[in-house]
C-alpha positions as CSV (number, residue, x, y, z in Angstrom):
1,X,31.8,51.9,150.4
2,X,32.4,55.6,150.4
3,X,29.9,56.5,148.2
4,X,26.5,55.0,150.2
5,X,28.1,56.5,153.5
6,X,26.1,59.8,153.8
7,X,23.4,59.0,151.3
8,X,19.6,60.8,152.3
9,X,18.2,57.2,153.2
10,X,20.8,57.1,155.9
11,X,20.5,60.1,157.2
12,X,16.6,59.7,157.5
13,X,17.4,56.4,159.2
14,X,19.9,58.0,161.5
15,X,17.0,60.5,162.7
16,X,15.0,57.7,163.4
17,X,17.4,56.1,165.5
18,X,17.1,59.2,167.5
19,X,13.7,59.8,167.6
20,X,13.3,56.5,169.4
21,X,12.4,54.7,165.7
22,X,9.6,57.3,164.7
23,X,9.4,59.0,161.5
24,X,10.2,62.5,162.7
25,X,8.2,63.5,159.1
26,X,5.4,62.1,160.8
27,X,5.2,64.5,163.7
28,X,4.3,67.1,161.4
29,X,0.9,65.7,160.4
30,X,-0.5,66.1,163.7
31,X,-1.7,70.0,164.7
32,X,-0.3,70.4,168.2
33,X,-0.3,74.0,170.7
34,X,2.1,76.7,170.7
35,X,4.8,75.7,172.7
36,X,5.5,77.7,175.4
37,X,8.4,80.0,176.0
38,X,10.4,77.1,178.2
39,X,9.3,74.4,175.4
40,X,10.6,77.0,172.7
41,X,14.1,76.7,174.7
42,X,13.5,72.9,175.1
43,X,13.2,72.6,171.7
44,X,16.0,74.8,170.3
45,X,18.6,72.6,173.0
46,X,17.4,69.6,171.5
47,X,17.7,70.9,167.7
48,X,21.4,71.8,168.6
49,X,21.9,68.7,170.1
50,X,20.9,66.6,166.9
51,X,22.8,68.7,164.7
52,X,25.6,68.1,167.3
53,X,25.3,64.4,167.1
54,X,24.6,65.0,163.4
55,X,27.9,67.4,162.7
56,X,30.1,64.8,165.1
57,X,28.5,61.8,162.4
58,X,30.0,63.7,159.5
59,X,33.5,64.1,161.1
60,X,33.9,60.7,161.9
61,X,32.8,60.3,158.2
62,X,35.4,62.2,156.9
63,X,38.0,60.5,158.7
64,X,36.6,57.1,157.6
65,X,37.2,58.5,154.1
66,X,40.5,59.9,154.1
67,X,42.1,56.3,156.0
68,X,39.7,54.3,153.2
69,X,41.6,56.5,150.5
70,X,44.9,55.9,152.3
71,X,44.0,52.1,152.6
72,X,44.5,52.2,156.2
73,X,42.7,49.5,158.1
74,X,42.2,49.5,162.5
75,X,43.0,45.7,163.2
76,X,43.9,43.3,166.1
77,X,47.2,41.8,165.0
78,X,48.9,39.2,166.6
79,X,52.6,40.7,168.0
80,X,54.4,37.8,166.3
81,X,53.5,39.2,163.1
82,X,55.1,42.2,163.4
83,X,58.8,42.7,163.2
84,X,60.3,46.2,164.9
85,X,61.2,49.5,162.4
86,X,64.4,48.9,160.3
87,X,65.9,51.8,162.2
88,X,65.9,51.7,166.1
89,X,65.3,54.9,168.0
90,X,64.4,53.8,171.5
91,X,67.5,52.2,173.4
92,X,66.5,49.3,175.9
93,X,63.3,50.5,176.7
94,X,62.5,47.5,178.5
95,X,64.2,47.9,181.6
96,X,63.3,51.5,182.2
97,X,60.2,52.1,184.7
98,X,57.8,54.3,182.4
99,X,57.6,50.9,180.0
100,X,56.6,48.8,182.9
101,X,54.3,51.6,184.2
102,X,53.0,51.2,180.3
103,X,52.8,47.4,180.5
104,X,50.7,47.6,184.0
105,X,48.5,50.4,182.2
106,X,47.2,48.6,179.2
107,X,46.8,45.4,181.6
108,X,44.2,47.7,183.4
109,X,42.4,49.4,180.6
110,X,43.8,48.1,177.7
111,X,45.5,49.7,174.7
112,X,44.6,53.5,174.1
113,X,46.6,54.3,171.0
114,X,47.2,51.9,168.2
115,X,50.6,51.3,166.7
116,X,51.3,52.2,162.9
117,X,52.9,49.4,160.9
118,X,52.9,48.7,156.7
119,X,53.0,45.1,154.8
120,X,56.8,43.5,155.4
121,X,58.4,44.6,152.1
122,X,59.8,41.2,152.4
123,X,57.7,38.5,153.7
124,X,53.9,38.3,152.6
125,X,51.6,38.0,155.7
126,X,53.9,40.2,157.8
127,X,54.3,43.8,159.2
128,X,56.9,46.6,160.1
129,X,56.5,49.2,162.5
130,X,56.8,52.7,162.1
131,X,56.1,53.9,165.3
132,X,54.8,52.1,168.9
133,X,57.7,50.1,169.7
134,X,57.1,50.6,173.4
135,X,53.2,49.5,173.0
136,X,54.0,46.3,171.0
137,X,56.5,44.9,173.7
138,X,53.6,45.7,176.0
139,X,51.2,43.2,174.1
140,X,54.0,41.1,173.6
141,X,54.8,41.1,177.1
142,X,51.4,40.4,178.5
143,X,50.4,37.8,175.4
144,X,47.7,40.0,174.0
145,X,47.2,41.3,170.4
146,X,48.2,45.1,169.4
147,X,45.6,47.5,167.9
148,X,47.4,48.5,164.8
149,X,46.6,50.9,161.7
150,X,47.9,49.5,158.9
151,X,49.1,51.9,156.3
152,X,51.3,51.8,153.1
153,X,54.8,53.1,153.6
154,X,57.8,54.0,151.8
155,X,61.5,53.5,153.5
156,X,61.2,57.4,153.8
157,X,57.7,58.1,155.1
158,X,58.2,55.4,157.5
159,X,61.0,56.9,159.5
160,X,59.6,60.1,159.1
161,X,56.2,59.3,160.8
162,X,58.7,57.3,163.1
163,X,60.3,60.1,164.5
164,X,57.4,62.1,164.0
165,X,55.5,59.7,166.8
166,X,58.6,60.3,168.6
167,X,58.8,64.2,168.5
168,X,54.9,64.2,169.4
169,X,55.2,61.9,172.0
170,X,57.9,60.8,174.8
171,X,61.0,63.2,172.8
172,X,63.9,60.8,172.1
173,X,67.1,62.1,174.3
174,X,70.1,63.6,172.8
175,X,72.4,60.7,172.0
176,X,69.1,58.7,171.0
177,X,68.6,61.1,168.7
178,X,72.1,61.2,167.9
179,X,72.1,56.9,167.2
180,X,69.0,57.4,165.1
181,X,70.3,59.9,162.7
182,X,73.5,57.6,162.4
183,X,71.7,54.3,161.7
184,X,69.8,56.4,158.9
185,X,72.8,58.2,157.5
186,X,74.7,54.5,157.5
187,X,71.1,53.2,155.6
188,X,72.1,56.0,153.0
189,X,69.4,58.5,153.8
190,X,70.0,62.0,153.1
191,X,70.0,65.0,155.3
192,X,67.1,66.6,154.9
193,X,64.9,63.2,155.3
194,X,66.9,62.5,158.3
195,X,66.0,66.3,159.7
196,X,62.5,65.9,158.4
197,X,62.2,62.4,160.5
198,X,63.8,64.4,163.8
199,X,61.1,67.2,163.3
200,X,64.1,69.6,162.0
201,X,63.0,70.4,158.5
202,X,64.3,74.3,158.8
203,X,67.5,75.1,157.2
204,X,69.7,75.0,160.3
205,X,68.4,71.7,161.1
206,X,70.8,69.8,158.2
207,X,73.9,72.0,160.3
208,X,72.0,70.1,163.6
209,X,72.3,66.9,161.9
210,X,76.2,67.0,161.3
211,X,75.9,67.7,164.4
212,X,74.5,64.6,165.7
213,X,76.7,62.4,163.8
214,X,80.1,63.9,165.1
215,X,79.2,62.6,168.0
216,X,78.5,58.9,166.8
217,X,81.2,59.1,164.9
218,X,83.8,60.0,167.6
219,X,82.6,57.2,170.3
220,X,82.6,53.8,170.0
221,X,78.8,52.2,169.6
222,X,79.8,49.8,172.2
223,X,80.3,52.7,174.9
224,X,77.1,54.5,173.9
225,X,74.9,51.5,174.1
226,X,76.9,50.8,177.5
227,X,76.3,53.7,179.1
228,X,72.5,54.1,177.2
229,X,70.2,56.5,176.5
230,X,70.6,59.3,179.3
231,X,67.6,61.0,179.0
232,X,68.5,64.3,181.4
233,X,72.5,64.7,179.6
234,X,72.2,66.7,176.6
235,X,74.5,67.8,173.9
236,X,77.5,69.9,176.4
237,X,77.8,66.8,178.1
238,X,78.4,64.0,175.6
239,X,80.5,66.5,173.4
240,X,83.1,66.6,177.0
241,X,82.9,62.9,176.9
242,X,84.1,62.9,173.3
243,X,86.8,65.6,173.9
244,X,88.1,63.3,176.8
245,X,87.8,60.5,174.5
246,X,89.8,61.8,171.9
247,X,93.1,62.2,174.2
248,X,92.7,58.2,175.6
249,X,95.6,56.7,175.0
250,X,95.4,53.8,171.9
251,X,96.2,51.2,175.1
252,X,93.5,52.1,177.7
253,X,90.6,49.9,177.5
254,X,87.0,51.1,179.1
255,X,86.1,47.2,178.9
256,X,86.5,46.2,182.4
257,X,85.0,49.7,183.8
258,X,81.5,48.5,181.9
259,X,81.6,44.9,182.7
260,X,81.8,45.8,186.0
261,X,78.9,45.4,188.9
262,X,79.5,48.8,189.9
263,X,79.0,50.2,186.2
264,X,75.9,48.1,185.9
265,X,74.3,49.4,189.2
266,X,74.7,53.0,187.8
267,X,71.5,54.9,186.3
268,X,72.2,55.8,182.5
269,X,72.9,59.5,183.5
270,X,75.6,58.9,186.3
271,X,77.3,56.1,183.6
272,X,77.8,59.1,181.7
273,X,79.5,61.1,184.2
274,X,81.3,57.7,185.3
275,X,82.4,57.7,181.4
276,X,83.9,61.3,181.3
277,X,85.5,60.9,184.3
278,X,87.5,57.4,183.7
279,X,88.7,59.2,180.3
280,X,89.9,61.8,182.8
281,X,91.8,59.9,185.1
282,X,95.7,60.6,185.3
283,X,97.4,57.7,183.2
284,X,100.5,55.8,183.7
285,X,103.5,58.2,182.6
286,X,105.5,56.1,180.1
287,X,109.1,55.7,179.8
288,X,110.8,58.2,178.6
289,X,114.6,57.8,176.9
290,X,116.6,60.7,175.9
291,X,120.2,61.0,173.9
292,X,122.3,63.9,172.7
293,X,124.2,64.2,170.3
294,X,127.7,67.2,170.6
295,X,129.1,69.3,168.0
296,X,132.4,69.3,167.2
297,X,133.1,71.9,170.4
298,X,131.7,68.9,172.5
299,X,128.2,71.2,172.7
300,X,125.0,69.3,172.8
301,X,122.8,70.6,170.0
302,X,120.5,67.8,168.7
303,X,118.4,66.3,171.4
304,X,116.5,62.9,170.9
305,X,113.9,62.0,172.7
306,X,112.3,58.2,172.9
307,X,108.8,57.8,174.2
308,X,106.4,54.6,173.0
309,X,106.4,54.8,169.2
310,X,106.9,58.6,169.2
311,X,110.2,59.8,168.6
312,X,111.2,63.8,169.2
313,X,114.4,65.1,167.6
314,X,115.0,68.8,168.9
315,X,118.0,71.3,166.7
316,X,119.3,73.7,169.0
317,X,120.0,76.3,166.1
318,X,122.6,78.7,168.4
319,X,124.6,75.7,168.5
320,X,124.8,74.3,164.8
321,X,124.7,77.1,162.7
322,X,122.0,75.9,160.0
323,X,122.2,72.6,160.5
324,X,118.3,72.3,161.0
325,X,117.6,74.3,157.7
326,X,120.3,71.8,155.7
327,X,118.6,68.7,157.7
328,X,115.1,69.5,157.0
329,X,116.8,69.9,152.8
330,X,118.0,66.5,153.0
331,X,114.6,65.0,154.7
332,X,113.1,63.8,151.5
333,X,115.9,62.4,150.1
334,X,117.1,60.6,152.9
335,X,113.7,58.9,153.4
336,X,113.5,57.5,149.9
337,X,117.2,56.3,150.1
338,X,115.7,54.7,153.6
339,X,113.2,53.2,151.8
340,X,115.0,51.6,148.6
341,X,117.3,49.9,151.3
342,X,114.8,48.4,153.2
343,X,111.8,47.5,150.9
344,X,113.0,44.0,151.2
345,X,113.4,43.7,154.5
346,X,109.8,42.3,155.4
């Protein structure tokens, strides 16, 4: 196809098209006056506009060629077909108001921007997205194909062009950048492909990427996807809900506070703040036993003290004259005596 696309014949047939279907060879047979000064300006508009139309022809040319060489193809495709990224980016999309805004758009005037899947590595007859999760849903949502571009895609150029789309278009907020860069570190992507899909290529973006995954890492998925993607709380904010976090007690449970009605009426933003401030909240003080043990003058100079499953033994050294430093001797060996007497206790 690409090599009949800008042959003479079609160009001569092109000028005919805008010459109204005449031979514009022909119009130099005839003798005709010497155009005026205003038909001289006539003329020369009309020159530039052809070689307008003319110059536009060849660009859209060029991109027909490069997609052909890429063996992309501009289709219709039915949403059914098409199964969402292996990595998810977005998180719940579907109940925020700029994707019903998006749905009510392309009901009016249809879909602007096609989506960009590849062939299902998997099942024949099937696609994958790479990027336009939020304009599938929309077709899916009103029952009406998606204008796609289908291209062939590696695992790595397809979440690269993923969060490519995303860096281009509506930015991804911190923690769903954060979640992103998790579920492609978990998939065993490296660094830099992660930094190159988040638009971070630079050297300080690997150091950005750690970053990220600290985060994940410290909280719970089940909290994050609770509270969801808060797109106006950045990095300060979600690193003082994992600080708060890390001194919960093992016993406190956020469960109930998220499977509440309240919870659920909050915006994603205020669910954050709601979340730094539960892990905040004063806990129960818990009992608390303490014994002392006396030296031989009746002194007390070893304290113990009993709290949960922590247990504090404190030396007063002015009282027992090195017994700490011949204690802390003995340690080892008393431990692995302990042990050899009770291995068989279970």
């Amino acid at each position: 196809m690409g090599t009949h696309m800008n042959t003479p014949s079609d160009r001569s047939k092109r000028m005919k098209a805008l010459f109204g279907g005449i031979d514009p060879s022909s119009l130099e047979q005839a003798p005709s006056p010497a155009p005026t000064e205003q038909e001289k300006r006539v003329g020369a508009g009309a020159i530039k506009s052809v070689q307008g139309a003319f110059s536009a022809i060849e660009q859209e040319n060029d991109k027909l060629r490069v997609a052909l060489a890429q063996g992309e193809r501009l289709v219709d495709l039915d949403p059914d077909l098409i199964e969402a990224s292996f990595v998810r980016d977005r998180m719940d999309f579907e109940n925020d108001a700029e994707f019903q805004s998006l749905v009510d758009s392309i009901r009016e005037t249809g879909q602007q921007v096609p989506v960009l899947v590849r062939p299902h590595p998997a099942h024949s007859g099937r696609y994958q997205l790479a990027y336009g999760h939020r304009r599938w849903r929309a077709a899916k949502t009103l029952l009406m194909p998606v204008k796609a571009l289908i291209r062939q895609l590696s695992d790595d150029a397809l979440v690269i062009a993923q969060g490519k789309e995303n860096t281009e278009r509506k930015s991804l907020s911190f923690i769903e950048q954060a979640m992103f860069a998790q579920t492609l570190k978990d998939r065993g992507f490296d660094r830099q492909t992660i930094a190159n899909a988040l638009g971070r290529g630079e050297k300080k973006g690997l150091a950005y990427i750690s970053m990220l995954t600290a985060v994940t890492g410290a909280l719970p998925a089940s909290l994050i996807h609770a509270i969801g993607p808060a797109p106006s709380s950045g990095r300060p904010r979600w690193e003082q809900l994992v600080a708060r976090y890390a001194e919960l007690p093992s016993e406190r449970s956020f469960d109930a506070m998220i499977a509440s009605e309240a919870w659920k009426a909050l915006e994603s933003d205020q669910r954050l703040l709601k979340a730094i401030s539960f892990f905040s909240a004063p806990t129960k003080k818990r009992e608390s036993l303490t014994d002392s043990i006396a030296n031989a003058k009746g002194q007390a100079c070893i304290t113990v003290q009993r709290s949960g499953s922590h247990i504090r033994i404190a030396l007063d050294n002015r009282k027992s004259h090195g017994f700490a430093d011949w204690l802390v001797g003995q340690l080892p060996e008393m431990l692995k005596k302990f042990e050899r007497e009770t291995e068989n206790d279970d």
